[in-house]
C-alpha positions as a Markdown table, in Angstrom:
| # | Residue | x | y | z |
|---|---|---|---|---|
| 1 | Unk | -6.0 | 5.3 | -7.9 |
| 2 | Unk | -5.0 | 7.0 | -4.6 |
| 3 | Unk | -7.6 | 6.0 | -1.4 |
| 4 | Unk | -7.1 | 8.5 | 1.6 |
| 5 | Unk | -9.0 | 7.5 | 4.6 |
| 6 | Unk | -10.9 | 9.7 | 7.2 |
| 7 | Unk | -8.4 | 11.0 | 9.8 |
| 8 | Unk | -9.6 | 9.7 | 13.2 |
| 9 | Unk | -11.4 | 12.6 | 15.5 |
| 10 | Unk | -10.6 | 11.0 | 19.1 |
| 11 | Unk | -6.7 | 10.6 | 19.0 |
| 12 | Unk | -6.0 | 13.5 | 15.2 |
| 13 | Unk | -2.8 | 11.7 | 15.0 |
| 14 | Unk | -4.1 | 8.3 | 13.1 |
| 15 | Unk | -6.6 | 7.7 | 10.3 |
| 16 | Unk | -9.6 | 5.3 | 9.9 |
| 17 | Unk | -9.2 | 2.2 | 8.4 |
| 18 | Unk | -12.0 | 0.0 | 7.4 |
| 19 | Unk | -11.6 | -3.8 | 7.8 |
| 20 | Unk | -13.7 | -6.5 | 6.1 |
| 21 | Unk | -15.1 | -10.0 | 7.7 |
| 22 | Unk | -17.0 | -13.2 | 6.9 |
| 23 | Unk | -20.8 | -13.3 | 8.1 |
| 24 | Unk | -21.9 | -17.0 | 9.6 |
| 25 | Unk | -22.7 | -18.0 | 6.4 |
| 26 | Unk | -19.3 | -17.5 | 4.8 |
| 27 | Unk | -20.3 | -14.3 | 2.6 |
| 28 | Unk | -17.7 | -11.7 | 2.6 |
| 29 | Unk | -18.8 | -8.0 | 4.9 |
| 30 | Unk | -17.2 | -5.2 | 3.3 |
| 31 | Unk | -16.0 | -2.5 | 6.2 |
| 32 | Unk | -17.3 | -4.4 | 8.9 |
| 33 | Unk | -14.9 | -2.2 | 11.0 |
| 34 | Unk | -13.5 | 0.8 | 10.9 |
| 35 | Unk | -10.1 | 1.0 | 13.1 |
| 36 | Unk | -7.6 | 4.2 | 14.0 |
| 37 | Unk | -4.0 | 3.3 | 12.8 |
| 38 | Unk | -2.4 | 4.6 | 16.0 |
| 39 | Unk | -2.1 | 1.9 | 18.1 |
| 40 | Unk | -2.3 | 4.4 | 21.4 |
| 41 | Unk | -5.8 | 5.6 | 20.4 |
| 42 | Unk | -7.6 | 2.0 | 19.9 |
| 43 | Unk | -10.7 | 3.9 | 18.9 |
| 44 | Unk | -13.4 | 1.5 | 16.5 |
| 45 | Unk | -16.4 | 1.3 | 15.1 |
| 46 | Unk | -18.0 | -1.8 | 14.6 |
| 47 | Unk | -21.3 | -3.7 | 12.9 |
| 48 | Unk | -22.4 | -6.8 | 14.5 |
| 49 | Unk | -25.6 | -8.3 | 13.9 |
| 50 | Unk | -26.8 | -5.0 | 12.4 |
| 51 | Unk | -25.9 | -2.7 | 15.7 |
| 52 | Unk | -23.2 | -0.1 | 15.5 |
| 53 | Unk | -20.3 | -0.4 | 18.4 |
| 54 | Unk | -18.2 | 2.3 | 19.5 |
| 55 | Unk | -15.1 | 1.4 | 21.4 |
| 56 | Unk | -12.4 | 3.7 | 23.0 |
| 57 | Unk | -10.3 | 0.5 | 23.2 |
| 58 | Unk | -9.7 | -2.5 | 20.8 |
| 59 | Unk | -11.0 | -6.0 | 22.6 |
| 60 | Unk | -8.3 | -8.9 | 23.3 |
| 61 | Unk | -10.1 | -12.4 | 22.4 |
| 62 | Unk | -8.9 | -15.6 | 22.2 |
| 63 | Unk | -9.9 | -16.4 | 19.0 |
| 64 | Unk | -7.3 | -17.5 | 16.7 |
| 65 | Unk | -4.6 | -18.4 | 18.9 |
């Protein structure tokens, strides 16, 4: 089964694609993001705690490191 994914509206040269998480009580989040491929654009959208995030630019954190 082929998946194609929503081409991205900001940059038209990347596509969407979504990205999954653990919630604070270890149960998987299905498309928690959803992220442009071209790393130029660094367009996102995001749920966290229920609120949608729209971000011209991917955060840096620390986390992980």
């Amino acid at each position: 089964m082929e998946r194609t994914f929503p081409q991205c509206l900001k940059c038209s040269l990347g596509v969407l694609v979504p990205l999954s998480d653990y919630g604070r009580e270890g149960a998987s989040i299905l498309y928690k993001a959803w992220v442009c491929t071209n790393p130029e654009c660094g367009f996102h959208l995001r749920i966290d705690n229920g609120e949608i995030t729209v971000g011209e630019s991917i955060p840096r954190t620390s986390r992980g490191k």
